[in-house]
N, C-alpha and C positions, 0 to 999 in steps of 0.2 A: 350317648351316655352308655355306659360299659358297668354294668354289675355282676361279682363274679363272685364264685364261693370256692374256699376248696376243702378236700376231707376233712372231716373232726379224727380226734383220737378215738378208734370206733373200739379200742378197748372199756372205753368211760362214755361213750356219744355213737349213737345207733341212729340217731335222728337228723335231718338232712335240711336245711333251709329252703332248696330250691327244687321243688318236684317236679315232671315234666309236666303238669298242668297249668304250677304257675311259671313256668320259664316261656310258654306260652303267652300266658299272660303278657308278661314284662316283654317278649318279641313283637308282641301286639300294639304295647305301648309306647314303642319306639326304640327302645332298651336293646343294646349288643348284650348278652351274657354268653357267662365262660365259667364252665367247671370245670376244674380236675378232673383227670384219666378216672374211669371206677367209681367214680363219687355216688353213682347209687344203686352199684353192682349188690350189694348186700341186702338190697330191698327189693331184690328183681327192675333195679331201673336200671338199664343196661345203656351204652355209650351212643349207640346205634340208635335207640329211641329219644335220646335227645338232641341227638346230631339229625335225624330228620325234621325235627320242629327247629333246626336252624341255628342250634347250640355250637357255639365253638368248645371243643375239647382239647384241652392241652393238658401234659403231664407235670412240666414245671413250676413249683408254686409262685418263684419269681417272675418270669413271663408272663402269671395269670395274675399278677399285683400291680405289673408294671403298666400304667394309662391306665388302672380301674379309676371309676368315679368311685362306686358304692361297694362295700363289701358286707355280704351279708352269711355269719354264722349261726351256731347254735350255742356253745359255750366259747370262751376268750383263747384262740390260739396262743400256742407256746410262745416265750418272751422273741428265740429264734425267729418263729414266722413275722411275728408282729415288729420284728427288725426289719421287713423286708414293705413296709407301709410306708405313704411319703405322706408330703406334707397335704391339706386340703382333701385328703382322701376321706371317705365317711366309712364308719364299721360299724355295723348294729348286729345285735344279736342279744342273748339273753345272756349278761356278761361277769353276772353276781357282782355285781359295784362295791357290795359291803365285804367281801372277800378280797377281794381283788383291786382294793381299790388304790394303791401308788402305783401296778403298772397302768390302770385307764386312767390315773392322773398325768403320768407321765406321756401318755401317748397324747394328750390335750395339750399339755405342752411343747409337743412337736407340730403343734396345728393341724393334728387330727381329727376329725368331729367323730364323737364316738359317744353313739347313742344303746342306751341298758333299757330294753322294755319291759324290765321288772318295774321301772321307776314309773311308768302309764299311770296316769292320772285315772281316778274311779269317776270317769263322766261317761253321756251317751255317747256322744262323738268318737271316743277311743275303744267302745266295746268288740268291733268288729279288728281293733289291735292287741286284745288283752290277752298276750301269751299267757299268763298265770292263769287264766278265769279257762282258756281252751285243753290246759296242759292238766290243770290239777282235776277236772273233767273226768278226764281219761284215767287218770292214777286214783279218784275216787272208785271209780266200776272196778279198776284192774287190784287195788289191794282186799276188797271182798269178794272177787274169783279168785285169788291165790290163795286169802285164806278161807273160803271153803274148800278148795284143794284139800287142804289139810286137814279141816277137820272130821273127825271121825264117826260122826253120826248124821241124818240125815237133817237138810233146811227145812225145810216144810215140814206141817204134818200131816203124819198118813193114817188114815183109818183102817185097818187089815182084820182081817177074821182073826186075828191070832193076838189081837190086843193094837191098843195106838201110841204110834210115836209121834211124841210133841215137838211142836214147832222150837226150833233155834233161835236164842236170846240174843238179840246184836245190841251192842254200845256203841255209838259213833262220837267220840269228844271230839267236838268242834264242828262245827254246821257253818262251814263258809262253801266255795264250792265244791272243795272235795268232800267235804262232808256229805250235803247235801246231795251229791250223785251217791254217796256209800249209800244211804238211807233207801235211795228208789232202787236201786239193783238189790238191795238186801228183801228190798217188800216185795220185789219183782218173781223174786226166788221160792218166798213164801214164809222169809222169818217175822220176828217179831220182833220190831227195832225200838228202840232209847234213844235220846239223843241229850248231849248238852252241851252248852256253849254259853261263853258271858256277854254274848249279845240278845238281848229280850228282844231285839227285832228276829231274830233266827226263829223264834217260838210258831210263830205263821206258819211260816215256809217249812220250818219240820212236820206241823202237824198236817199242812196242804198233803206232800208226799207219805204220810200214814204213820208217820213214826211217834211216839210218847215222847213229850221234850220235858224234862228232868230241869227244874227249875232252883237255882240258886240264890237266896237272897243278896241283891244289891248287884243283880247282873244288869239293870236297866244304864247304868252308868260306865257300861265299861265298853262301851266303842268311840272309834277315831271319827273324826270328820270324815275322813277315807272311806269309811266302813270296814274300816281292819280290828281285831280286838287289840285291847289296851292290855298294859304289864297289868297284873294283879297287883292287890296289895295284900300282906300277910294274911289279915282279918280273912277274904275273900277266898282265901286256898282253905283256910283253915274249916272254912264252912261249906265248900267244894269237897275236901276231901271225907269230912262225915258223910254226905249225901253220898258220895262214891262208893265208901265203905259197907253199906248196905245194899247199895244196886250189886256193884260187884258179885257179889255172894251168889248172884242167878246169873247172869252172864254167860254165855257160852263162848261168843268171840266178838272184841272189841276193834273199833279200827277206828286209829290216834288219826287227827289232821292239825292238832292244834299250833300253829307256828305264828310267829311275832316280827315282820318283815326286820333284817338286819340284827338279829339277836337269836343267844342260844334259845331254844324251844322250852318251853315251860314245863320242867316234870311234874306233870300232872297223877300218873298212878305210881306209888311209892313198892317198894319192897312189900312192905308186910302186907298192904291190899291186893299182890298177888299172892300170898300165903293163902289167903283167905279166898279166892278164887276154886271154881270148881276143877278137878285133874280131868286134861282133856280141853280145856279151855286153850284158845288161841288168840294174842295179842299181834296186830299187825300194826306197825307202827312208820306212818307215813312222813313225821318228822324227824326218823331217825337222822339223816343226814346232817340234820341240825342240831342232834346232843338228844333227840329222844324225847316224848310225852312221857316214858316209864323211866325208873330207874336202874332197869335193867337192860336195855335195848344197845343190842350192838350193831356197826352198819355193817349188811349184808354176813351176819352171823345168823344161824339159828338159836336161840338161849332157851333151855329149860331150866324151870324153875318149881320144883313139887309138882309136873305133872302140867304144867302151862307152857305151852310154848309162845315165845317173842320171838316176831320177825319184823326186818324193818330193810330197807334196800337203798343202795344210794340214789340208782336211777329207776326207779321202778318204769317209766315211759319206755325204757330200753326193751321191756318183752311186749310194748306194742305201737312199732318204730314206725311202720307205715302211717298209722291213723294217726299219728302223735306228729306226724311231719308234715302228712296233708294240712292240721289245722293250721301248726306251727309256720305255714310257710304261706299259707293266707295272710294270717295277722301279718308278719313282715311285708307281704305287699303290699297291704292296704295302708302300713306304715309308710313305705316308700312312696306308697302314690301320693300321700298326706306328705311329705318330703319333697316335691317332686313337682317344679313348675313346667307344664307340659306345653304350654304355649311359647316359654322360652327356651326349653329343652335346657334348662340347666337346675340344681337341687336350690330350693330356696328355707334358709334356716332360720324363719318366721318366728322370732323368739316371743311374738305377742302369738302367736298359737301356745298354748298352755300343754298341749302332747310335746311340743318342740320342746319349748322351754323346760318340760319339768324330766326328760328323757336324755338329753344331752348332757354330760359330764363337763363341765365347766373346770 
């Protein structure tokens, strides 16, 4: 069996499916793989360290398509590359299905198997495959270091002979798991964290990791069977953003996670409740890519607004490519081994497996 990746567009994708740990793996497991010349020259994996653990390296992307079984990326190659797929071939990776979703239709129709591990079902079985749950992890720690980068006073407080400086106010909207990691690196640092979300299961887990969870009437009703939150309804914002409007007002720096799998992101902080915001106040907003939790949020812009700055990033995983590829290429193998009848050496697409069935683009 032959699985093989080749470079992302590493203008938009810094991040790597196959690291030489798990290519390891996968040579262990019987599996030929073949990467692209370079493929993780940019993260210090160089051609040399994978060709000693037994990698074939080839430069042309056709060559390295041609007799794959499995190919495994990070985001959906250009329509070009994915001309170069044949029939029965498997392509997983994290492929945003709801974006993208007539060319992964189309490649189904060429009897391609082509599996989105956004679509992972929320069971035990799949957690050691939950790209979202490993990725948004990392992008919860990594948008409250960026934005205490920024801001201009100190996190903790300090007691000094010359008078005390008070602890920093964090807001974290939405306590799924990037939230929930904002919350521990923010207590970690020595702020004073908020948190809220319209899942009343969240309320535990925020207050476990030390944060005050800001409670919303009529949030007991607003999760999936998934455990994803639900669309609000008007009432429900309407009584969310009162509560908002007076936290706000202390707040030093907020970090947005709120998103709605395959829909714009719900703006959560309006215009005027950043007027009302303290100057010096920092919004980092981790659903910008998806229209924003603010009303203000541009992707990969900085916006001022009276003295508060919004930030929001398309890839934020991009400024921590290594650790975001380690996990990222776990899950994929643990995906693939779950794919992957080893006593027959051939992949078996078990559609009474419920990771199969509910992952695969039909």
């Amino acid at each position: 069996m032959k699985i093989v990746s080749i470079l992302e567009n590493l203008d938009q994708e810094k991040r790597i499916s196959i690291t030489p740990e798990i290519a390891k793996k996968y040579i262990a497991s019987g599996f030929e793989v073949i990467i692209q010349e370079s493929y993780g020259n940019h993260l210090g994996f160089k051609d040399n360290l994978y060709k000693d653990l037994g990698v074939i390296i080839k430069k042309d992307e056709k060559s390295i398509f041609d007799g794959a079984d499995i190919i495994t990326q990070v985001g959906l190659p250009s329509k070009e590359k994915l001309s170069l797929l044949k029939e029965n071939q498997v392509l997983i990776g994290a492929l945003n299905p709801y974006s993208n979703k007539e060319i992964i239709e189309n490649l189904s129709k060429k009897k391609i198997k082509t599996f989105s591990l956004e679509l992972l079902p929320r069971i035990t079985r799949a957690q050691a495959m939950d790209i979202l749950s490993s990725q948004a992890n990392l992008a919860g720690y990594k948008a409250v270091i960026e934005s205490f980068a920024s801001f201009e006073k100190a996190i903790p407080m300090m007691m000094t002979a010359a008078g005390t400086v008070p602890a920093a106010k964090v807001l974290v909207v939405g306590a799924g798991v990037a939230g929930l990691q904002a919350i521990a690196t923010a207590k970690r640092m020595g702020a004073i964290v908020f948190a809220t979300d319209v899942r009343m299961a969240s309320k535990e887990q925020v207050e476990s990791l030390g944060g005050k969870f800001l409670v919303v009437e009529g949030s007991e009703n607003m999760e999936t069977e998934g455990g994803y939150a639900k669309e609000t309804s008007d009432e429900f914002k309407k009584k969310q953003e009162e509560l908002l409007v007076d936290t706000l007002k202390k707040i030093d720096i907020v970090i947005c996670t709120a998103l709605i799998p395959g829909k714009k992101a719900p703006v959560i902080i309006q215009d005027k409740m950043i007027n009302e915001m303290q100057v010096g106040a920092i919004i980092y907003d981790l659903a910008a890519v998806q229209g924003g939790n603010t009303a203000l949020t541009k992707v990969d812009q900085l916006v001022e607004k009276n003295g508060v700055k919004i930030m929001g990033e398309r890839n934020i995983l991009n400024k921590l490519p290594i650790s975001a590829s380690s996990l990222y290429a776990k899950n994929i193998f643990n995906f693939v081994m779950n794919l992957y009848d080893s006593k027959n050496k051939k992949i078996n697409i078990n559609l009474e497996d419920e990771i199969i069935e509910k992952t695969l683009i039909k």
